[in-house]
N, C-alpha and C positions, 0 to 999 in steps of 0.2 A: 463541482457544479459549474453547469455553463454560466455565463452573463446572459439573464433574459433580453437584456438590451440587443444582444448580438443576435439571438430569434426574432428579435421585434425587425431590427434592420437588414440582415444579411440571411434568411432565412433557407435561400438556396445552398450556403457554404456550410450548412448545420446536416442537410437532407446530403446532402454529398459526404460529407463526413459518416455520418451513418451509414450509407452506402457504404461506404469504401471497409468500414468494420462489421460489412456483410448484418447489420442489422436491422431489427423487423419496427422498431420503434417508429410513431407516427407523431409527428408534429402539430397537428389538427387539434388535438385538445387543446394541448395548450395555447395555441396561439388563440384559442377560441378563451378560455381559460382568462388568460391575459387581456384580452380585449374587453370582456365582460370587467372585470376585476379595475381598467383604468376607466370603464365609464363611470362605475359605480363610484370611486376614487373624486372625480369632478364633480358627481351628484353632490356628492357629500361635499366638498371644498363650497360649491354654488350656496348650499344649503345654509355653512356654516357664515358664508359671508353676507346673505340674506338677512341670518339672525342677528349678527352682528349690526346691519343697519337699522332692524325692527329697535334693537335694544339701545340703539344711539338715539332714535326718536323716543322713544319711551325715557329718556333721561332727562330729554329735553322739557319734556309735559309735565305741565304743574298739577297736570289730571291726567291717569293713568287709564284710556279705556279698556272695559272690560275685553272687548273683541280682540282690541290687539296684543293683551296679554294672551288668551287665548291661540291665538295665531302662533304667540313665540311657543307657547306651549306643544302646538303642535307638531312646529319645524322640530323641537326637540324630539320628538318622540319617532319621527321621521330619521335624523340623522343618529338617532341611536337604533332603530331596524335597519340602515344602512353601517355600521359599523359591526354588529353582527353577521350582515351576510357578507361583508367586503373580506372580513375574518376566515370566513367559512372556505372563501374562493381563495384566498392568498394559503391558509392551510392544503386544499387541495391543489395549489398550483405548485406550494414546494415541494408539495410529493412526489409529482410529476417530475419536475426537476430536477433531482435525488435521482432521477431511474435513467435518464441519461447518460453516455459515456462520454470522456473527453474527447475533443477531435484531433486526430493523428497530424501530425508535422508533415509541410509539404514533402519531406525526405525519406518520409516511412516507405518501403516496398510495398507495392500493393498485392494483395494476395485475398487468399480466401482463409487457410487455417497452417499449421504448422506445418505443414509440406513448401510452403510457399515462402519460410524464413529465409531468409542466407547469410550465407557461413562467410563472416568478415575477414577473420585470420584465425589462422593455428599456430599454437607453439609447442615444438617440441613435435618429436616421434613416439605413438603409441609402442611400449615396450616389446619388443619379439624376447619372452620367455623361453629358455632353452627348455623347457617341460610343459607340460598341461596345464596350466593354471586354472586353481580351483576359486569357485566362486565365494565370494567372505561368507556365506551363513556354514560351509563347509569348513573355512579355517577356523570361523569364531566358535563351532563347536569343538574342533578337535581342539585346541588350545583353552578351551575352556573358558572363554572372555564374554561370550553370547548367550544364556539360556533363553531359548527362545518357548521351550516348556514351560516355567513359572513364570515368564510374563504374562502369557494366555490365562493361565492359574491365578493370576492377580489380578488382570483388566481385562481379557479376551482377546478376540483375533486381532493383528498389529499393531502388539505390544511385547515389548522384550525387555532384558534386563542385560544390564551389562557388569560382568563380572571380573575385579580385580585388574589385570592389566590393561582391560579392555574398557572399562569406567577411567583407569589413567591416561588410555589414552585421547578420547577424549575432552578430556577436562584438559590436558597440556595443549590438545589444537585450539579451544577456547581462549587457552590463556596465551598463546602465539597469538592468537589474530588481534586479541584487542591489546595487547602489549606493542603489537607490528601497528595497528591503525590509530593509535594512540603517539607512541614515541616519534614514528616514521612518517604516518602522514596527515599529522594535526587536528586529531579529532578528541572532541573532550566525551569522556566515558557518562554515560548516565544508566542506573539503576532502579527499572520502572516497575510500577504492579505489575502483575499478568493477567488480572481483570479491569475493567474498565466500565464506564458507563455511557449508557447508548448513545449519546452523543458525542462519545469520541470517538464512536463504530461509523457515526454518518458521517465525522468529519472526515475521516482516512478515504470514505471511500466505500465499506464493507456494509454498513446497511444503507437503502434495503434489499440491495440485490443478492449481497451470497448469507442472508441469515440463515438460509439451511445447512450450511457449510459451519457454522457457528455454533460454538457449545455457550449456552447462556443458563443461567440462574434464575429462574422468574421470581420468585421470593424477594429477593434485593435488587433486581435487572441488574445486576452484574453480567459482562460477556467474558470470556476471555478470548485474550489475545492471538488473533492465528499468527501473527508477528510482530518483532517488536515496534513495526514503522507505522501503529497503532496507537502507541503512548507516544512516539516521539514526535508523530505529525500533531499530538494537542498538546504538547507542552509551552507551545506560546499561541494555545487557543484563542482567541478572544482578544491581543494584545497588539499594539503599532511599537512598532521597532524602529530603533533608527538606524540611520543607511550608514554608519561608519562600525554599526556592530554585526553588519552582513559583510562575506557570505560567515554563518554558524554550520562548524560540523559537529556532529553528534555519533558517538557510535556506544549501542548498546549491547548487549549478550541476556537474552532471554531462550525460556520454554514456549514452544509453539503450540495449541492448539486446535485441532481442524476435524472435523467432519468430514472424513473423505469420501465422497462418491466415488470407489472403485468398479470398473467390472467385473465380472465373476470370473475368477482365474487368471486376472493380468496382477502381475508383482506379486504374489501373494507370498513367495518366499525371501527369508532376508529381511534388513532394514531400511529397502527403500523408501517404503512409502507407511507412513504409519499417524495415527491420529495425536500423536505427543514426539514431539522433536523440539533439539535446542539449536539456535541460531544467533549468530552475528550480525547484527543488523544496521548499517550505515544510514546516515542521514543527513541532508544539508535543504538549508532554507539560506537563498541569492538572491539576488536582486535581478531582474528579467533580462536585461541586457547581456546577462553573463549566465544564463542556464546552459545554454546550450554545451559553451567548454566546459562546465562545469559536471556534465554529465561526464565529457573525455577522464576526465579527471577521477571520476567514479570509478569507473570503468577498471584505468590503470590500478587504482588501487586496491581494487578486487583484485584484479589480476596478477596483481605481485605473492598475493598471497598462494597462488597456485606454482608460480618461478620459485617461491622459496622453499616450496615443499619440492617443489622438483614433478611435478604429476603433469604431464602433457593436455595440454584444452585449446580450445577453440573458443571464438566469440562469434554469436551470431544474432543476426537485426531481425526482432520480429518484424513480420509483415503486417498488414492492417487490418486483417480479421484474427490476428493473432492476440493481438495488444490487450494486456490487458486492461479493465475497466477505468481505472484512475491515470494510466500515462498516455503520453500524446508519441512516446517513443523510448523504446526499448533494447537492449543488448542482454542476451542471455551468455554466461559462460561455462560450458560444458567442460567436465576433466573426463579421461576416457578411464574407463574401469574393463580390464582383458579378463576378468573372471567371469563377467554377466555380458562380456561385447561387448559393451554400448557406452556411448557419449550420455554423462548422466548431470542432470543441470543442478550445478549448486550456486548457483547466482542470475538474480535478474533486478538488472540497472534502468533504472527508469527515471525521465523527466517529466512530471506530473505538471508544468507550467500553475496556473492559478488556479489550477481545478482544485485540488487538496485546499489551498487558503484560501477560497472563496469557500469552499463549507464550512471549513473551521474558523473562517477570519482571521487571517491572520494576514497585517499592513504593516508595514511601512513608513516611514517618509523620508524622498530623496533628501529634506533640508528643511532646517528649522521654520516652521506655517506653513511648510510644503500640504499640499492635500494628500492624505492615507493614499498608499497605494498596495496591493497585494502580492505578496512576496513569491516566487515559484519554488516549489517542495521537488526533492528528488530523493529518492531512495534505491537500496540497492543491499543482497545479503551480501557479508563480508566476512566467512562465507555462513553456510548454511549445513548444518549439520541433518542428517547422519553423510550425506552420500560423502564428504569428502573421508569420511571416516572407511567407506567402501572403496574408494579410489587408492587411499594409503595401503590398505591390506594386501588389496590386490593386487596393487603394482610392487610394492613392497614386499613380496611372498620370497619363501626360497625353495628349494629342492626340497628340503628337509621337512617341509611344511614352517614353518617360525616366518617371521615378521621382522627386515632391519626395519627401524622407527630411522624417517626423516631426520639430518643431519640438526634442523632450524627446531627439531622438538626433545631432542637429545639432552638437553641439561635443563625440561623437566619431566621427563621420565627415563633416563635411559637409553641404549642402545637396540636392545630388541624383543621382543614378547617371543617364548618360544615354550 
């Protein structure tokens, strides 16, 4: 959520900011919204300080006139239909505000949409296969690790099951990455629901703009979680922290859930893209002064998990009509998959600055009676399952069809699926 404060004063750097995220939103309500909302605000302070002096005289008087009781009675009755409508305007004004996006860093690339990213660095050569390489729904059926039949049979279309070495493996990259971001780079493990309640959906960020995107429960308004940087941006919902126990990493390993608007006939084979996937999910809550390394830092650490699997990627900076709704700036990391072509994203690192803990509330204080201050959220997958589970097969194939498994996954599964 923006700081209204910062529409109240600088309202052309809000209108640019949306610009530049190529959006249609209009600032006009609210500042209309707002301006109603602070006079009414005064009415009512004037009102209550009016009462206050009726009732100072009336304490004084050894005879209490009838009129001027009357009078107090009235103010009351006054600043109580001022107290409901001031309610009415402050409820529709957080709405408003809720439907805004954060504003992009003066460093974001400006662009229109994902054509317009660019591609920071690559590591690593895409593998030249001495053979054809087949794309993984072709291995995982011939090896027998994929039924993509009875997952339709249980859930429907983009749903699969994973069969025997193909469930081994991975559940071992799961247990690689948070062993690697755990041991390696300081992150304490946590263990969240997969549902949530709707205000941990508005604090992340996800309501109310992608609730169509969103599998909910109306019966109990349970949602679940399209990832885990849902539970982990409200785990210190509501709470001031202090500044010697920032920056917190957090990294968790949850089930994804999502509603995907696909087009008709794009992915449709394979486990690219599907409505249930499990992911790694990184998290850190800094202090402002240090978000910005702190993202570097993300970043790297994704990214090792890609050098240690040995799979070739890329890193690339979204542009500003890229970005998504909750970060002010982002790096996605692409590993190449030669069975499907294509650079396929299993991570995106983002600095969300105050946006995230100004919905959730979540402060701060630089120093003991320090005044709360709010903390900036960053998240990023580490990685995101299925695709690196596509990247491994496919770069991993052999002549023979069979699978070597990654050196760094070998002692918990084995050397190869064949």
């Amino acid at each position: 959520m923006l700081d209204i404060k910062l529409i109240r004063e600088k309202p052309e750097l809000v209108y640019q900011a949306l610009e530049r995220r190529e959006s249609t939103i209009s600032l006009d309500k609210i500042s209309s919204l707002d301006k109603r909302y602070r006079q009414l605000l005064q009415q009512e302070e004037d009102l209550r300080a009016e009462r206050n002096r009726t009732s100072k005289r009336l304490g004084e008087m050894s005879s209490k006139p009838p009129g001027l009781i009357s009078e107090m009675r009235g103010i009351g009755k006054q600043i109580s239909s001022l107290e409901e409508e001031i309610a009415g305007i402050k409820s529709s004004l957080d709405a408003l505000l809720l439907e805004l996006p954060n504003i992009p860093c003066a460093d974001v690339p400006q662009g229109k949409d994902e054509k317009d990213n660019v591609v920071v660095r690559v590591w690593g050569e895409p593998r030249k296969l001495s053979f054809e390489p087949l794309p993984h729904w072709e291995l995982g059926e011939r090896l027998k690790i994929i039924d993509f039949q009875r997952g339709v049979k249980l859930s429907g279309s983009r749903f699969y099951i994973l069969k025997g070495k193909g469930a081994r493996l991975q559940r071992a990259v799961i247990s690689f990455m948070l062993d690697l971001h755990i041991n390696n780079h300081g992150y304490t493990e946590l263990y969240s629901p997969f549902m949530v309640k709707r205000e941990c959906m508005e604090g992340s960020g996800n309501l109310p703009k992608f609730a169509d995107n969103l599998y909910h429960d109306e019966e109990d308004d349970f949602w679940f979680i399209p990832t885990a940087e849902v539970p982990l941006t409200n785990f210190h919902r509501g709470e001031i922290l202090e500044a010697d126990t920032l920056p917190l990493y957090y990294v968790a390993y949850s089930a994804c859930f999502r509603r995907e608007k696909m087009a008709a006939g794009k992915d449709t084979r394979g486990i690219k893209r599907g409505h249930q996937f499990d992911k790694v999910e990184l998290y850190k809550l800094t202090k402002p002064e240090t978000s910005a390394e702190e993202l570097e830092r993300l970043v790297a650490d994704a990214e090792d998990v890609c050098r240690k699997l040995n799979i070739p990627y890329r890193i690339v900076q979204l542009c500003s009509g890229d970005l998504g709704f909750a970060a002010c700036k982002t790096y996605d990391i692409e590993v190449w998959a030669p069975g499907v072509g294509e650079w396929l994203e299993v991570s995106s690192c983002s600095n969300c600055c105050d946006f995230q803990a100004r919905r959730a509330n979540i402060r701060y204080r630089s120093e003991a009676g320090a005044k709360p201050e709010f903390v900036h959220t960053l998240n990023g997958s580490g990685l995101a399952l299925p695709r690196v589970m596509i990247a491994i097969l496919e770069n991993y194939q052999q002549p023979n069809g069979s699978i070597l498994i990654p050196e760094v996954l070998q002692p918990y599964m084995g050397n190869s699926i064949e």
